[in-house]
C-alpha positions as a Markdown table, in Angstrom:
| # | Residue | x | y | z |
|---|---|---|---|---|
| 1 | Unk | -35.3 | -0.4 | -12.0 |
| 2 | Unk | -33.8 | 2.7 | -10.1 |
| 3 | Unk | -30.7 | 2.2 | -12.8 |
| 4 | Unk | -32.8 | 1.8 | -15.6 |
| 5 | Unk | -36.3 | 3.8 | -15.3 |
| 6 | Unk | -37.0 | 2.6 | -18.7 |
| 7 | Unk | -37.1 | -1.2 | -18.0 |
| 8 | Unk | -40.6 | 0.0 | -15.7 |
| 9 | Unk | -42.7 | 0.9 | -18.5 |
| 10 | Unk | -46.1 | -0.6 | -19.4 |
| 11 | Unk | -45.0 | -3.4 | -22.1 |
| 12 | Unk | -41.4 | -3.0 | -21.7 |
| 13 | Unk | -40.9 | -6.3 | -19.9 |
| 14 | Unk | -42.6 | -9.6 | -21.5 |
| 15 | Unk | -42.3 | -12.8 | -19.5 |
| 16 | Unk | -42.4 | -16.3 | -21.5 |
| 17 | Unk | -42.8 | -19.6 | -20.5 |
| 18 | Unk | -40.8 | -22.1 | -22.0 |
| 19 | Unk | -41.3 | -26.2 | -21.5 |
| 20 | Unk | -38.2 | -27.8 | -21.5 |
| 21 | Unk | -37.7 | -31.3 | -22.0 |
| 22 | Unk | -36.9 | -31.6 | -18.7 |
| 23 | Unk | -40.1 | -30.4 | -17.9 |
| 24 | Unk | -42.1 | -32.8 | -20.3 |
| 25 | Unk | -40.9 | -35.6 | -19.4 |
| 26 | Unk | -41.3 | -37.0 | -16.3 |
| 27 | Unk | -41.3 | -40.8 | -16.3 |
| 28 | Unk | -37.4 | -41.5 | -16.7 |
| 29 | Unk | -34.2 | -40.8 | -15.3 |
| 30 | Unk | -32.6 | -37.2 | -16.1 |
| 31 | Unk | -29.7 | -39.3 | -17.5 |
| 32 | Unk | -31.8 | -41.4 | -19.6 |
| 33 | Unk | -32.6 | -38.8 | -21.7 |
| 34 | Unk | -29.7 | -37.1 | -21.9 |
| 35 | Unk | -28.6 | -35.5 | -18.4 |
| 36 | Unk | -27.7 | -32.3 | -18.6 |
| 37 | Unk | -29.0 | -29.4 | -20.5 |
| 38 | Unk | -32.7 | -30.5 | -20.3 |
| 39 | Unk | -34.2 | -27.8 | -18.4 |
| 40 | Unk | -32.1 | -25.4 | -20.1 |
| 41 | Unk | -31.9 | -25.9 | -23.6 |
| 42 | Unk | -35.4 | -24.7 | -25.3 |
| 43 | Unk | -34.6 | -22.0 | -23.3 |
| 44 | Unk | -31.2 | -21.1 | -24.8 |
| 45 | Unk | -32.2 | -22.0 | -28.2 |
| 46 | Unk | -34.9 | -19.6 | -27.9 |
| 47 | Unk | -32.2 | -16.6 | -27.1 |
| 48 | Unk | -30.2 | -17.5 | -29.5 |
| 49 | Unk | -33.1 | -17.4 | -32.0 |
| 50 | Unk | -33.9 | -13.9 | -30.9 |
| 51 | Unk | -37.3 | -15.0 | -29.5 |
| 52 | Unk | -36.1 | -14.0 | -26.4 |
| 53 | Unk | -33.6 | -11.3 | -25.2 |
| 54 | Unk | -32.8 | -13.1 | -21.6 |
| 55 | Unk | -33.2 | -16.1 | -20.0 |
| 56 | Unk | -33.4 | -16.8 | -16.5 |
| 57 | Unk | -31.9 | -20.8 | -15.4 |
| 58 | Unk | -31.8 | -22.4 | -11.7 |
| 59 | Unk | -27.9 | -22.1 | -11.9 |
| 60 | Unk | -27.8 | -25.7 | -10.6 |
| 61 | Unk | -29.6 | -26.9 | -14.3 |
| 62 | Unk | -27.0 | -24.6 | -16.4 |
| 63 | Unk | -24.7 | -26.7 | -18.1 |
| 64 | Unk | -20.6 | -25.9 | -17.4 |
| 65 | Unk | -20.1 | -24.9 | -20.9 |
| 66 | Unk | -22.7 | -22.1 | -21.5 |
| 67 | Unk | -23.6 | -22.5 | -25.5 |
| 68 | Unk | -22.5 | -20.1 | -28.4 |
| 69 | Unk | -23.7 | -17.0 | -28.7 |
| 70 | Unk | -24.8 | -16.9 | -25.0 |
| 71 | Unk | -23.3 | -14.9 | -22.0 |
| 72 | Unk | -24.4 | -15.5 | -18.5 |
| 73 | Unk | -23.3 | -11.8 | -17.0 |
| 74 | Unk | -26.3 | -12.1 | -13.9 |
| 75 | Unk | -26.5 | -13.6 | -10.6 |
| 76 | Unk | -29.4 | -12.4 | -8.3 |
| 77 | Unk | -28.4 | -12.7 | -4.5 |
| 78 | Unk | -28.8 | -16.1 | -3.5 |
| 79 | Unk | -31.4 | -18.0 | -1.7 |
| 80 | Unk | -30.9 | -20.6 | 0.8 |
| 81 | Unk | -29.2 | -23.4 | -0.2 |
| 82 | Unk | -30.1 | -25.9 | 2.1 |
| 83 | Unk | -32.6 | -28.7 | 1.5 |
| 84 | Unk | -36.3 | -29.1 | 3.3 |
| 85 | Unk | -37.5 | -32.5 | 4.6 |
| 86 | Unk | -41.1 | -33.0 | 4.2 |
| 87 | Unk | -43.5 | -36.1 | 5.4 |
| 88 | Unk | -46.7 | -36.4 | 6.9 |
| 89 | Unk | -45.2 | -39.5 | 9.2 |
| 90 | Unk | -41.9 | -38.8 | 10.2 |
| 91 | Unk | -40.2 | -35.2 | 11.8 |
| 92 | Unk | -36.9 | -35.5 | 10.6 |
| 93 | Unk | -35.3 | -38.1 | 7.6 |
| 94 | Unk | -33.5 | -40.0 | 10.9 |
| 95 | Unk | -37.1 | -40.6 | 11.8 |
| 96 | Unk | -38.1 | -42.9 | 9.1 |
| 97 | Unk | -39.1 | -46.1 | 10.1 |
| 98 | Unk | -35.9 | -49.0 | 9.9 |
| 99 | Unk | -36.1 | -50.7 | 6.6 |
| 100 | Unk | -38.0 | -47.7 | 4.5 |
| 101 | Unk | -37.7 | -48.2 | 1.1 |
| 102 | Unk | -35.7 | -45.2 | -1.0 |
| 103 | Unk | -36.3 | -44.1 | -4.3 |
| 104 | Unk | -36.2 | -41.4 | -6.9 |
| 105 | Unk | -39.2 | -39.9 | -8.5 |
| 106 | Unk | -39.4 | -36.8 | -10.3 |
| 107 | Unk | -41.5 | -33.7 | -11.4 |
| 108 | Unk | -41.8 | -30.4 | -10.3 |
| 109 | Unk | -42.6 | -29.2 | -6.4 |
| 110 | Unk | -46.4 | -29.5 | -6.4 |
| 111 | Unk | -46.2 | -33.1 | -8.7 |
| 112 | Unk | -43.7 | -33.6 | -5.4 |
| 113 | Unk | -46.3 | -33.1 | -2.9 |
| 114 | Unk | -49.8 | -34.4 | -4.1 |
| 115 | Unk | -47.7 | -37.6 | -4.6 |
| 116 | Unk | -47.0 | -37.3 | -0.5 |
| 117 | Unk | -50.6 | -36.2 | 0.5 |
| 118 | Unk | -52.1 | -39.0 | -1.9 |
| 119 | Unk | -49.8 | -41.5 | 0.1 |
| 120 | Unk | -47.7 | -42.5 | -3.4 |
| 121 | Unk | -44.3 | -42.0 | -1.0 |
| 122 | Unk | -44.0 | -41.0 | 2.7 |
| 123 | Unk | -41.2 | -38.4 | 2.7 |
| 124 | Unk | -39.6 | -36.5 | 0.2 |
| 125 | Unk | -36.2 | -34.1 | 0.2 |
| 126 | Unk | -37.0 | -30.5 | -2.1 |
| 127 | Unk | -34.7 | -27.8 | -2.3 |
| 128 | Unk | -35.6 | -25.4 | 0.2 |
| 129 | Unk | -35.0 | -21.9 | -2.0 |
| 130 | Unk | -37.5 | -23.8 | -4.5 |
| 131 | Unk | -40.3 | -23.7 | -1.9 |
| 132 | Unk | -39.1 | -20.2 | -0.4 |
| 133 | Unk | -39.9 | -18.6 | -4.4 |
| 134 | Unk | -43.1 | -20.6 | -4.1 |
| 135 | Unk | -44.3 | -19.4 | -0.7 |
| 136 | Unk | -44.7 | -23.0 | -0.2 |
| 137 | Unk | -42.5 | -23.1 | 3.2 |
| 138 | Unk | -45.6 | -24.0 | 5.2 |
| 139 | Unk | -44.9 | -28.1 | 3.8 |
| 140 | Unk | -41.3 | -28.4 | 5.0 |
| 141 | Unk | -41.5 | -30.7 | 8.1 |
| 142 | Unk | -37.4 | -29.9 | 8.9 |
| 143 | Unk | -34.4 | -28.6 | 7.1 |
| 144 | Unk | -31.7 | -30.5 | 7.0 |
| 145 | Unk | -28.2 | -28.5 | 7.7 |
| 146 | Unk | -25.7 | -28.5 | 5.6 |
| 147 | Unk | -22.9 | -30.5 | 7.5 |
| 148 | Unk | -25.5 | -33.0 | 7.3 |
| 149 | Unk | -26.8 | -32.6 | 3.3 |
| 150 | Unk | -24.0 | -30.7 | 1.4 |
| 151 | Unk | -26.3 | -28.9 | -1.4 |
| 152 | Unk | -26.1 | -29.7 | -5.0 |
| 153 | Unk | -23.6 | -27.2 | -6.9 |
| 154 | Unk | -25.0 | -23.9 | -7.5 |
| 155 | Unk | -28.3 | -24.5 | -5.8 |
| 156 | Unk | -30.3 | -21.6 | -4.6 |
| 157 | Unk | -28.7 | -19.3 | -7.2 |
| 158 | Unk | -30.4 | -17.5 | -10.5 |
| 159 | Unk | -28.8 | -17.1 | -13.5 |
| 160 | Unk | -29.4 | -14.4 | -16.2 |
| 161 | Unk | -28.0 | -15.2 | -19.5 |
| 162 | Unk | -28.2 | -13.1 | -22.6 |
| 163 | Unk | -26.7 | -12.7 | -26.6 |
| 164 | Unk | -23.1 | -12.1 | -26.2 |
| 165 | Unk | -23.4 | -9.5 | -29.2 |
| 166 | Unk | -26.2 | -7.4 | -27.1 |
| 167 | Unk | -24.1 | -5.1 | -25.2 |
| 168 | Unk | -27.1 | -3.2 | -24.3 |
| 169 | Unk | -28.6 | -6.2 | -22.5 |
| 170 | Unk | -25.4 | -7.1 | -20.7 |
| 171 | Unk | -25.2 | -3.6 | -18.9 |
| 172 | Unk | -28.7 | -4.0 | -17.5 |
| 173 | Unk | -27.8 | -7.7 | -16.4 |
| 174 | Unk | -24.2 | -6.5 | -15.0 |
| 175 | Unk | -26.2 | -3.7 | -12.9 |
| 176 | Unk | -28.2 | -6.6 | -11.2 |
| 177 | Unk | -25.1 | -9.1 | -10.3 |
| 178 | Unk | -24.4 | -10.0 | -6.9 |
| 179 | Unk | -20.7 | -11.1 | -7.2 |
| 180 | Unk | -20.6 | -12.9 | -3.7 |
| 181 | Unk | -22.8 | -15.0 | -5.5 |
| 182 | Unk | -20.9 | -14.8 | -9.1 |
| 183 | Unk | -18.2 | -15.8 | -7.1 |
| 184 | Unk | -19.5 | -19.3 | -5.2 |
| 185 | Unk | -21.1 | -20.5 | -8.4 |
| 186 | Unk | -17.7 | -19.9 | -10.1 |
| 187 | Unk | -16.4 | -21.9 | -7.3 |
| 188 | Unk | -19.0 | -24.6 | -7.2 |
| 189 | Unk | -18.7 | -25.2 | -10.7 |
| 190 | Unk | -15.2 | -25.2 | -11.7 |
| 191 | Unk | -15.2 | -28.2 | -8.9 |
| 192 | Unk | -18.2 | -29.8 | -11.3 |
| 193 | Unk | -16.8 | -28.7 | -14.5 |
| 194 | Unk | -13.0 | -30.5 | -13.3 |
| 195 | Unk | -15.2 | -33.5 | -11.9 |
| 196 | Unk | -17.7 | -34.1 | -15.4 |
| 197 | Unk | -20.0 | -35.4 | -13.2 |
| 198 | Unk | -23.0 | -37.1 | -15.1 |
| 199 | Unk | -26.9 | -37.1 | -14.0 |
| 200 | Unk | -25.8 | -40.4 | -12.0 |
| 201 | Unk | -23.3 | -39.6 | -9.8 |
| 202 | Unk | -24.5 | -37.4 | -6.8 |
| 203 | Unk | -21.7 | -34.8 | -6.3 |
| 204 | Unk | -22.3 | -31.5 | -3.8 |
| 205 | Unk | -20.3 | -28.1 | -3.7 |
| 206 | Unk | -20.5 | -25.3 | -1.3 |
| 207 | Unk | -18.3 | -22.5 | -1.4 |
| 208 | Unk | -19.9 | -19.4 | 1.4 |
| 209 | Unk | -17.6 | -17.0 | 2.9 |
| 210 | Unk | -16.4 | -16.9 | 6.6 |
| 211 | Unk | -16.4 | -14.0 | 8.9 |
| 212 | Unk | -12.8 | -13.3 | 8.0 |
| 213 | Unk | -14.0 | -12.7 | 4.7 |
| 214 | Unk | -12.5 | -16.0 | 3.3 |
| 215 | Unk | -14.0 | -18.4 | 1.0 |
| 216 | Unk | -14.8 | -21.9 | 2.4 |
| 217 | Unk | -15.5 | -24.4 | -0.3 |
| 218 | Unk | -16.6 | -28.0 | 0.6 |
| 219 | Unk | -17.0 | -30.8 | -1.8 |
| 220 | Unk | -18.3 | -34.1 | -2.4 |
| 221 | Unk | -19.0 | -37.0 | -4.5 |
| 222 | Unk | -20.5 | -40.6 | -4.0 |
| 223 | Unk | -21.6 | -43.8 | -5.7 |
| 224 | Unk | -24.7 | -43.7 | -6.9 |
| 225 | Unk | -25.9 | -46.8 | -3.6 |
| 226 | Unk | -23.8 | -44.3 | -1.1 |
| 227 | Unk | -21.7 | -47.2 | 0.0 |
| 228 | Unk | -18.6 | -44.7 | -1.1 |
| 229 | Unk | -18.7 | -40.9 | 0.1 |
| 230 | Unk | -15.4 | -39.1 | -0.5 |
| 231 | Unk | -15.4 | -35.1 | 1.1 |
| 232 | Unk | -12.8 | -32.4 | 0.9 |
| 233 | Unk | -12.2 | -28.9 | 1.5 |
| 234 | Unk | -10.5 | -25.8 | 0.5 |
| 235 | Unk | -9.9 | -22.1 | 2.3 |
| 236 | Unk | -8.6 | -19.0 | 0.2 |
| 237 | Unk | -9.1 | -15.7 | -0.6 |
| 238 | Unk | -13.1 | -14.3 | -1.5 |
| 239 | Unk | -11.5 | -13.8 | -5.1 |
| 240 | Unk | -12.3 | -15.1 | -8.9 |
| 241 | Unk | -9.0 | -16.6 | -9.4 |
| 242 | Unk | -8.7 | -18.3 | -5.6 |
| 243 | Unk | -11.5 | -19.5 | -6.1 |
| 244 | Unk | -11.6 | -21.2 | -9.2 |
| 245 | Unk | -8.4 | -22.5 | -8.2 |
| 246 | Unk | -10.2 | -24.3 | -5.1 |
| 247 | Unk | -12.8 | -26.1 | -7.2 |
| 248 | Unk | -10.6 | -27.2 | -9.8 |
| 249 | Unk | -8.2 | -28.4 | -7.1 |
| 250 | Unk | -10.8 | -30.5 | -4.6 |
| 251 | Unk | -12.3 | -31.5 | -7.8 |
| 252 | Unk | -8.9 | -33.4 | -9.0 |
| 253 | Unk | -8.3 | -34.7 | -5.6 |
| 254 | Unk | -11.9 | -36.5 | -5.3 |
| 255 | Unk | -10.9 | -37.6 | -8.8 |
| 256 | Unk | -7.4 | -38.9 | -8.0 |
| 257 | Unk | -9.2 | -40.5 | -4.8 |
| 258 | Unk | -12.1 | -42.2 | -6.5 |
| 259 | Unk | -10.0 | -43.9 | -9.0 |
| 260 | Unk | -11.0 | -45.3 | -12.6 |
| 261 | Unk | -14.5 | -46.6 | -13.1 |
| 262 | Unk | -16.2 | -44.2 | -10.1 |
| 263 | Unk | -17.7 | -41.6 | -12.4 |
């Protein structure tokens, strides 16, 4: 706002709330109804319309290939990327009882929750930056580190995409970017983007910077019953190019490795 006193005027900033279909429906797997691009693309068609002049995704939701028309100049700083345990029975996910049944159930964080404090399920995993924007923290039982739950790619980051013909809106976006950030989703998803992972196959990317100033990338992908878990790892220079080199790179060598029929 210091950059652009303007921007704090009475009326000049309009939120809207957009459903996605993501958002609406909530009784089926992501990839069976279509996988990716359903909690961004209302949203996107929207700005492209010229309903809206920006739109803010969960960088792990946004699609590799951003759609026409669109620019994504914006990443706020990012949250913390690692994911929150939460039961009302157990401390820690190593504490479930032997033989506990696992399963996938969906909706947003407080669908999440009453589910757990109506007894429906007796743990569940949420992305811990999700319950930090909440002020929901007070739930989380543990968090779980990330040597021992890799994050999904991009998670914890914000993305602000806008027109690619409004310049004017890409300045004020540019202003707000935190390029450490820019720089690990780059990372994060040139190792998706080289992998075309689907809705189905869990894959994780992490790319944070050492105290050397070097970026650290770690990857991995997995069958969707976890009987197969292939990892790898890349060091380079904190830089655009390095580091979309590193995520292209792992993500050909977990391809080579999981051979035809894994993805």
């Amino acid at each position: 706002m210091a950059s652009h006193p303007e921007l704090a005027e009475e009326g000049a900033i309009k939120i809207v709330v957009i459903k996605t279909t993501g958002d609406k429906i909530l009784s089926q797997p992501l990839a069976d109804i279509g996988g990716k691009g359903l909690f961004t693309k209302e949203i996107d068609e929207a700005l492209i319309n010229g309903d809206i002049d920006i739109a803010v995704h969960s960088m792990k939701d946004v699609p590799t290939y951003l759609p026409e028309k669109t620019i994504l100049p914006c990443n706020l700083p990012r949250e913390d990327v690692r994911d929150a345990f939460i039961s009302l029975s157990a401390s820690s996910l190593a504490e479930l009882p032997a033989g506990s049944v696992e399963d996938n159930f969906r909706g947003n964080v407080q669908t999440r929750l009453r589910k757990l404090n109506e007894g429906v399920v007796q743990a569940t995993l949420l992305a811990l930056a999700g319950l930090r924007r909440l002020s929901m923290t007070e739930n989380v039982t543990s968090v779980l580190p990330i040597d021992e739950m890799l994050p999904a790619v991009a998670q914890g980051a914000i993305g602000i995409a806008c027109r690619s013909n409004d310049e004017k809106m890409a300045n004020y976006l540019a202003s707000l970017n935190h390029e450490e950030t820019r720089l690990a989703v780059t990372c994060e998803r040139a190792f998706l983007e080289t992998l075309d992972g689907s809705c189905r196959t869990p894959i994780a990317g992490y790319a944070s910077k050492d105290e050397d100033g070097n970026c650290i990338f770690k990857g991995l992908v997995a069958s969707p019953d976890g009987t197969r878990v292939l990892e790898t790892s890349r060091k380079g220079a904190y830089a655009f190019e390095d580091m979309v080199m590193m995520g292209k790179d792992a993500g050909k060598e977990l391809l080579s490795r999981a051979g035809p029929g894994f993805f």
